[in-house]
C-alpha positions as CSV (number, residue, x, y, z in Angstrom):
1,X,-4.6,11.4,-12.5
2,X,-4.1,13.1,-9.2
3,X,-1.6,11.1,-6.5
4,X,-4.1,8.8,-4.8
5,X,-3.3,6.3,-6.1
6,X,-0.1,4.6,-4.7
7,X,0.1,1.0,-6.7
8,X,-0.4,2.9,-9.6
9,X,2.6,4.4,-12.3
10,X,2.7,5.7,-15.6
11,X,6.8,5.9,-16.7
12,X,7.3,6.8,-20.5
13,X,10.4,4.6,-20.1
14,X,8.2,1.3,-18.4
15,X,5.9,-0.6,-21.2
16,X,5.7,2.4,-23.3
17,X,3.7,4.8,-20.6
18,X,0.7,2.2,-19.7
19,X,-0.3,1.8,-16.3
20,X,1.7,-0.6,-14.3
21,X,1.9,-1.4,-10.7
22,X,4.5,0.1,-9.0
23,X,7.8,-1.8,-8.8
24,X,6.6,-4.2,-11.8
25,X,6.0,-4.1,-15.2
26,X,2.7,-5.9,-14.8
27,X,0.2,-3.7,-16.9
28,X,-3.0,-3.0,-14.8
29,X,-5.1,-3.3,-18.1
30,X,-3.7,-7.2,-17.8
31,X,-4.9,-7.7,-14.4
32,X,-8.0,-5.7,-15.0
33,X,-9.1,-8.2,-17.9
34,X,-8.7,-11.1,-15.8
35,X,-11.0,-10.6,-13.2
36,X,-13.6,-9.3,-16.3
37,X,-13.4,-12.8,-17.5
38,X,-13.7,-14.7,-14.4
39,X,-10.5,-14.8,-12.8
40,X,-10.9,-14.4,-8.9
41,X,-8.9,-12.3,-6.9
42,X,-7.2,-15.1,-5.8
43,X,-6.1,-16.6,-9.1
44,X,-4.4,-13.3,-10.0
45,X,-2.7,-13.3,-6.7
46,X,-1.6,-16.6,-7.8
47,X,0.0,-15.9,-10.9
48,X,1.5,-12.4,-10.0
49,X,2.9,-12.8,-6.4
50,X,4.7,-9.9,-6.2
51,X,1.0,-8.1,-6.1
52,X,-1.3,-7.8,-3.0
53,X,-4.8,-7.8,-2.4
54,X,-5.1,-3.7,-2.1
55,X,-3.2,-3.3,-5.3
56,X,-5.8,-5.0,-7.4
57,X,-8.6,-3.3,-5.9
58,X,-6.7,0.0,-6.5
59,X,-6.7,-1.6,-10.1
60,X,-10.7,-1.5,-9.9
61,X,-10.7,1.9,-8.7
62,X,-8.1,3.5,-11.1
63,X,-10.5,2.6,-14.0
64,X,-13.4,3.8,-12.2
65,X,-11.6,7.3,-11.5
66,X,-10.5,6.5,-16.0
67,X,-14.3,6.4,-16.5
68,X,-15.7,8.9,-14.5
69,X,-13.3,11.3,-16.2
70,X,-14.1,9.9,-19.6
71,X,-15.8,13.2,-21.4
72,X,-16.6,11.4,-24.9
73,X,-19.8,8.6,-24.7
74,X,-18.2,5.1,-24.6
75,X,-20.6,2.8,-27.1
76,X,-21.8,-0.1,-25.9
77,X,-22.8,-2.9,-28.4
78,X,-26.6,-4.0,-28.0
């Protein structure tokens, strides 16, 4: 993943290599579930202080670079 993303980390050392935001160990897959089930940005920001606005929309965008770079066909249940 190239360096344009500046919320973003991946340390083998922090929750075994996942993505976490920086300066946390708050998993960006976590946050990225919660708005997929209905959470509002606001609600996040509620129970994660220590993250902003711009970091969860950097959130959104990291898996849309993940995606975009995915080479395999992701199957989607009918």
């Amino acid at each position: 993943m190239e360096q344009r993303f500046k919320w973003i980390v991946v340390d083998p050392n922090v929750c075994h290599g996942k993505p976490v935001f920086k300066g946390t160990r708050i998993l960006v897959s976590d946050v990225l579930e919660m708005l997929s089930v209905g959470m509002s940005i606001e609600d996040v920001l509620r129970g994660y202080p220590q993250l902003s606005r711009e970091m969860i929309y950097e959130a959104l965008g990291f898996a849309a670079e993940l995606l975009r770079r995915e080479r395999s066909v992701i199957p989607i249940p009918a």
